[in-house]
Every structure is written in C-alpha cells, then in structure tokens.
MARKOLZA-239388 format. One line per 10 residues: their letters; for each residue x, y, z of C-alpha. Coordinates in nm, 2 decimals, always signed. Layout:
% residues N
a> X,Y,Z; ...
This chain:
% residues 282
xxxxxxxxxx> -11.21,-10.95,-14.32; -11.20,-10.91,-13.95; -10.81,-11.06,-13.97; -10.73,-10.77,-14.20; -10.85,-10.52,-13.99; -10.69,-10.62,-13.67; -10.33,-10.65,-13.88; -10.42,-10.29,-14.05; -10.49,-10.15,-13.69; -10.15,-10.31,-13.55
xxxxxxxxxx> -9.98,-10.17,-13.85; -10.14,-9.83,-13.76; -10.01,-9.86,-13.44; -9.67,-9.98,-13.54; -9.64,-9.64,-13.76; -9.73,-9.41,-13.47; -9.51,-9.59,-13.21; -9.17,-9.52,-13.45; -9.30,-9.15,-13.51; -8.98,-8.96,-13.36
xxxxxxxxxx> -8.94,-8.58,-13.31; -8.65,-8.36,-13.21; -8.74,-8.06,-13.06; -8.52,-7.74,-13.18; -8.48,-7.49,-12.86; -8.25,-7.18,-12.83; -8.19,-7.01,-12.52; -8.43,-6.71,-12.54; -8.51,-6.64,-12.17; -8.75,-6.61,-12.03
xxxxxxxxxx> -8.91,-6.81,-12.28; -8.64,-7.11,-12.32; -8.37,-7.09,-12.03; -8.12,-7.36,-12.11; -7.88,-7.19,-11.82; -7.87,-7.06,-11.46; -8.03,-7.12,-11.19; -8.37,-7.08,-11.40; -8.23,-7.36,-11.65; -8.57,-7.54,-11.76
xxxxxxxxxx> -8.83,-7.33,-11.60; -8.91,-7.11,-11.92; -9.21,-7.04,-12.03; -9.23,-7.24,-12.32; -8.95,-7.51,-12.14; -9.26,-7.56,-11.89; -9.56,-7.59,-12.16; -9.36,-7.86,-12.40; -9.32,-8.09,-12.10; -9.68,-8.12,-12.06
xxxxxxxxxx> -9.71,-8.15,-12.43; -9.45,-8.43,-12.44; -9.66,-8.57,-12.16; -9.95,-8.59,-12.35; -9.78,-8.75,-12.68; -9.59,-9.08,-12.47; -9.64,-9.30,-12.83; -9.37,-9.05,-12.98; -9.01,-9.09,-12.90; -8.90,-8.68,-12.78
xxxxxxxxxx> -8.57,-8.55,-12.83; -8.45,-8.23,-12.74; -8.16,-8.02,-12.88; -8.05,-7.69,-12.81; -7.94,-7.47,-13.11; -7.89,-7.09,-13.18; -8.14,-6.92,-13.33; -7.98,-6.92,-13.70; -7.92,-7.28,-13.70; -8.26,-7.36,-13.55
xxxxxxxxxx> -8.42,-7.19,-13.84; -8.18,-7.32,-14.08; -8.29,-7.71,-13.93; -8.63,-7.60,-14.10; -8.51,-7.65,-14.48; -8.42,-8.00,-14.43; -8.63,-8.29,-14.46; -8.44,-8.59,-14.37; -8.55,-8.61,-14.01; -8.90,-8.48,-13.84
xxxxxxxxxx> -8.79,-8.15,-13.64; -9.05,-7.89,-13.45; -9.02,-7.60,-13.25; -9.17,-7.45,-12.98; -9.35,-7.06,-13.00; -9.28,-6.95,-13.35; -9.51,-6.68,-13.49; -9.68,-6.75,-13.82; -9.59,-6.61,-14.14; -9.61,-6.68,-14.50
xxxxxxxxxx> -9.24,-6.72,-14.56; -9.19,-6.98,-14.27; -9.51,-7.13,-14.40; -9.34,-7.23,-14.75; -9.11,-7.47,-14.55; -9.28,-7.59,-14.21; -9.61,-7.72,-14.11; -9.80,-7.52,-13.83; -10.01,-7.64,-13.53; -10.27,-7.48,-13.35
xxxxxxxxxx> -10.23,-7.19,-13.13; -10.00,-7.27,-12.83; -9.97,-6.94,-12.65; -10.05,-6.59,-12.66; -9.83,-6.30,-12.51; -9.74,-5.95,-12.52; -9.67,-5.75,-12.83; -9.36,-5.60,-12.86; -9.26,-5.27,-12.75; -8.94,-5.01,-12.76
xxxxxxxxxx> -8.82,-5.00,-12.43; -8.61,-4.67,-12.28; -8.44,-4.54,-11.96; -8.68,-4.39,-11.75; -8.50,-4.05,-11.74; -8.59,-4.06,-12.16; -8.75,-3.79,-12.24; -8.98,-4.05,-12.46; -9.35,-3.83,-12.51; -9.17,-3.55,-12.63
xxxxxxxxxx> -8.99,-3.75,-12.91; -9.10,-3.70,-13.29; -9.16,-4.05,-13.35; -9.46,-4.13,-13.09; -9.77,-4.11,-13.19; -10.07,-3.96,-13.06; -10.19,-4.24,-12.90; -9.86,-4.30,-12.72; -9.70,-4.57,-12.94; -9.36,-4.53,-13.09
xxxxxxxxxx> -9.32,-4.65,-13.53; -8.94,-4.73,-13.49; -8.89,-4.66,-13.87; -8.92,-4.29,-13.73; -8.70,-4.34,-13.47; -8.42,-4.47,-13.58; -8.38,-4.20,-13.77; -8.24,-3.97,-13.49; -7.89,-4.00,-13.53; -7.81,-3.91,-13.17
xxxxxxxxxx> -8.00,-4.23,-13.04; -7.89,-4.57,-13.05; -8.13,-4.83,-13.07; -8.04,-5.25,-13.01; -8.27,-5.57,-13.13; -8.25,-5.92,-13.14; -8.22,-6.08,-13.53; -8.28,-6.38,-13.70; -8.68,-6.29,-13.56; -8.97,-6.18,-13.74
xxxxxxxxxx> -9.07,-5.82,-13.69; -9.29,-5.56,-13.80; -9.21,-5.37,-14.09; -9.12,-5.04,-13.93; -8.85,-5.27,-13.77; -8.74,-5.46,-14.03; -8.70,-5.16,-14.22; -8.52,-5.02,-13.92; -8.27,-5.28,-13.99; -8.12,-5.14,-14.21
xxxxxxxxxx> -7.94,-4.85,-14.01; -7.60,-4.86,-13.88; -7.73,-4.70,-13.56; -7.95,-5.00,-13.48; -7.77,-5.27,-13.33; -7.81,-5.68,-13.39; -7.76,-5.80,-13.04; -7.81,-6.19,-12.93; -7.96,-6.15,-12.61; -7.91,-6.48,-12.40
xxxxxxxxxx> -7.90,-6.55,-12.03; -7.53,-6.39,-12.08; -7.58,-6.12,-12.26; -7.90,-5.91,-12.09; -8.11,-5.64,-12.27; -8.18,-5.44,-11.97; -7.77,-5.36,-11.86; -7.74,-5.31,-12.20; -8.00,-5.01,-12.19; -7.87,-4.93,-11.81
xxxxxxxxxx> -7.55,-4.90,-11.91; -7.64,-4.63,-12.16; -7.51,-4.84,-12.42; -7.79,-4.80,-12.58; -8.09,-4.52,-12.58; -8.35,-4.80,-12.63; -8.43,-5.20,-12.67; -8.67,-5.30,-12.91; -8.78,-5.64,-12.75; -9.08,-5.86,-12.58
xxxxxxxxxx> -9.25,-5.70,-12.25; -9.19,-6.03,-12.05; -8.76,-6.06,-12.14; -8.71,-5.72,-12.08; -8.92,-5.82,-11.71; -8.65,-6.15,-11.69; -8.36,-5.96,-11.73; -8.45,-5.64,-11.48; -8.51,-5.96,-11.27; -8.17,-6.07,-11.34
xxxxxxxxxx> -8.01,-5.72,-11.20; -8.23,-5.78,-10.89; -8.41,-5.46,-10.98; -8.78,-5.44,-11.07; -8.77,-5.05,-11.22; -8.54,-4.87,-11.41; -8.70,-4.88,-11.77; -9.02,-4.72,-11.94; -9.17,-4.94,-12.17; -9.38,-4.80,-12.51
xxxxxxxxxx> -9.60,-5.07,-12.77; -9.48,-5.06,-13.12; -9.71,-4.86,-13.34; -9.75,-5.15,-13.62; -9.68,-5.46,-13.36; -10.03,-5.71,-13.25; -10.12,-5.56,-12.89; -10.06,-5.96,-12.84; -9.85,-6.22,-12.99; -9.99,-6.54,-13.06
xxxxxxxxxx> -9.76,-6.85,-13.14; -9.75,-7.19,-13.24; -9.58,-7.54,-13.31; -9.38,-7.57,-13.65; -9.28,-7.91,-13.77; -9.04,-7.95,-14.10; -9.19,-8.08,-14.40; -9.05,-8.41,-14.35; -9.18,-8.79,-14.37; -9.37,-8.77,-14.06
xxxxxxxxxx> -9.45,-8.38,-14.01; -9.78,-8.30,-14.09; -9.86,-8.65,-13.87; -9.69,-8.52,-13.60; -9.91,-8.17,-13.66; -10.17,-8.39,-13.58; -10.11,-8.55,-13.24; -9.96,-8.22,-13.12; -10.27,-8.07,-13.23; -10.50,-8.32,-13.03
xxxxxxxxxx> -10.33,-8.28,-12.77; -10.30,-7.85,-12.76; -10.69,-7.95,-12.76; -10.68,-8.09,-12.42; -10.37,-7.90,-12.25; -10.57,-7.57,-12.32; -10.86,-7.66,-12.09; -10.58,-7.69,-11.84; -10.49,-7.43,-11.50; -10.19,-7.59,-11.51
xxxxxxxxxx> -10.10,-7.50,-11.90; -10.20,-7.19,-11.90; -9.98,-7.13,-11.54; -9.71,-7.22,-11.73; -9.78,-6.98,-12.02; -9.83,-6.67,-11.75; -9.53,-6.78,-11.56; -9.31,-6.48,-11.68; -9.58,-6.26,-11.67; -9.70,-6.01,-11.45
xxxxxxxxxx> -10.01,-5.98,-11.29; -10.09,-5.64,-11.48; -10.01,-5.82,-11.80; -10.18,-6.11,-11.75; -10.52,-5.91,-11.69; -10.47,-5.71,-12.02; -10.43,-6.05,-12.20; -10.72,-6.26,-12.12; -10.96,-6.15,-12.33; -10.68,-6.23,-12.58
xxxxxxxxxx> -10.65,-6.59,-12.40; -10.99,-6.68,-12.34; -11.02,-6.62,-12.81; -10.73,-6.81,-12.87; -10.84,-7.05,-12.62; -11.18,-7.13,-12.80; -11.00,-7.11,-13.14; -10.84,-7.38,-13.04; -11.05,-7.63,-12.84; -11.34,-7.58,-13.11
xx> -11.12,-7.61,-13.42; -11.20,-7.94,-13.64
C-alpha cells in the first residue's frame, strides 16, 4: 500500500513537471510593450514574470501575436495557450477557461482635444459621461477605437458607422497624435494608453478625458487558458499562485505602474475588493 502511494505521488509529480504553457501577448502598450525603449516593462509584461516566477514546475513560453490571431489561438485545443488581462464574458467563456482576478484598472472613456467644446455636446449626460451610440451620430465628428476588444454596447453598436474608425493602436501607431493631429475629433480608449502615448509625445496635457456612460467605473481582468488537455490544470496553479502574488507590494506595483497617482487613489477601494475576492476564494 504504502509502495503505491509513493509511485501515484511520483506519477503526480511527473504529470505537473510536463505541464507546458505558451503565453499569447500582443503589443498593447502600456499594458504589453514588445518594442522601444519600454520593450518588457508593461503592466501586464511586469505582473506575468512574477507569475511565471511563482509556477517554476511549468515549462513558460512566450509568443507575441496580433490581437486577431491571439484570439483566434483560443479555438484550438491541440496545445495549452493562456493569456494575460482579458475581460470576462460569456462568449469568450464558451471557449476558454478563466482564472481568478489578476488586475483591476480604469474604465474606459471617450477622449477629446481640450479645445472640444465637450459639455455642451448632445450626447453627455447629466452626470458628465458621454453614451457613444449618441455620439457617433454627429456626422461632423470623427470618432477612432481599437477592434477585435470587447466593449460596451453603446460602442459596439457604434461600430457600425462609417464615421467611426477601426484603428490598431501599437507602440507605432499612437492614439494621442492621432487625436492631436485632428485626425480625429475623439479616441474611445483605456485612461492609462491614452497616458502612455501623451507620454510618448513628451507631453503630459493636451486631451480631456470623459467615462463612458455604460462602461465599469473599473475594469477587472483575468487569465484565460484554452480548453485544452491541460487547461483547467493550469487554471489551477495560476490560481494558487494569484493567491499569493496579491498579498504582494511588489504585484500590485506592477499593476499601478502606468497609472497615475490620481487614478490609483480612485481605484483602491476597487483593489482592496478584488484583492479579498481573490485571496479568500476556495
């Protein structure tokens, strides 16, 4: 009896050593910077090399992808793939397996030239937020978003007009000169990118900033694994180990690294939730 055991323990041990993962990433600064002199330091960039840190009985690779082709990776099931920071929904859900909380952040917001004449516009609401379905419905504005995300639905159904733009904003191609430029009236886009790429100008003004009436006041995000062989096991570890990385400075550092100090103040009562969600979760 006590010979079986020890064999079904090495074989246990055996089965978690060959667990391998490849970790889909897209350059999405200031979230994952896979160029410049920033290359490596984004937020999420930061946050998976402690997580990898924490999982040394799992063989990590890393592979950088657009965004289409990342999500596309997600339908297979012939090898175990995760990514880092995706937002939950029921769709994604139907194909993936998701962790436990890994970050929270800002909610999204429209984003306009500080000469706009934003208050006065037909499609803020009282309470100073802007529903973008509205808005893209002035013809003489031009509006410009990132696809291939998940959105509210006053976006999504903003999608569908000609005078809102799909743009794939990179560390080449950067929302703010875009906006700047006056190539387009406004961005709808994360507070913290728009932040990385005034910061990429060298300017720190420039742009006034308005939450989206139907987006979360925060974002919270997580780990998605494929439905493959060994991803719901690898759920598991990652899960154990966003336990421990949680009750970290150094983690939650990382998470705030793109973030102002403004920002960061709004969000900790936001934090300090998720935070328990997470460390008291079974």
């Amino acid at each position: 009896m006590r010979i079986g055991l020890i064999i079904a323990g090495l074989l246990c041990c055996q089965s978690t050593e060959a667990m391998e993962v490849t970790w889909l990433k897209t350059d999405w600064p200031p979230h994952q910077i896979t160029s410049g002199v920033h290359s490596e330091q984004g937020t999420f960039d930061l946050m998976l090399k402690q997580l990898i840190a924490q999982l040394p009985h799992i063989t990590h690779q890393v592979q950088v992808v657009n965004l289409p082709r990342l999500e596309q990776a997600f339908y297979q099931s012939g090898k175990a793939v995760c990514g880092f920071g995706s937002v939950f929904t029921e769709e994604r859900a139907k194909n993936r397996w998701y962790s436990k909380a890994v970050a929270v952040l800002p909610g999204l917001a429209a984003h306009f030239r500080l000469s706009a004449e934003v208050k006065s516009h037909p499609a803020v609401q009282a309470n100073g937020s802007v529903d973008v379905h509205q808005l893209v419905q002035d013809n003489e504005l031009t509006g410009a978003y990132q696809p291939n995300r998940f959105y509210p639905p006053s976006v999504m159904a903003a999608t569908r007009y000609a005078n809102f733009i799909p743009h794939d904003f990179t560390s080449e191609v950067n929302a703010a000169a875009l906006l700047l430029s006056k190539r387009v009236d406004y961005v709808i886009e994360y507070p913290e990118r728009m932040a990385f790429y005034l910061k990429q100008k060298k300017q720190s003004s420039g742009i006034q900033s308005v939450v989206v009436a139907d987006a979360s006041p925060y974002v919270v995000s997580y780990i998605t694994c494929n439905k493959s062989e060994q991803g719901q096991q690898l759920i598991k570890h990652i899960d154990t180990a966003l336990m421990a990385l949680w009750q970290t400075d150094a983690y939650r550092q990382s998470m705030f690294s793109w973030i102002d100090q403004a920002d960061q103040k709004a969000l900790d009562p936001a934090f300090q939730s998720v935070k328990l969600q997470v460390i008291n979760a079974q």
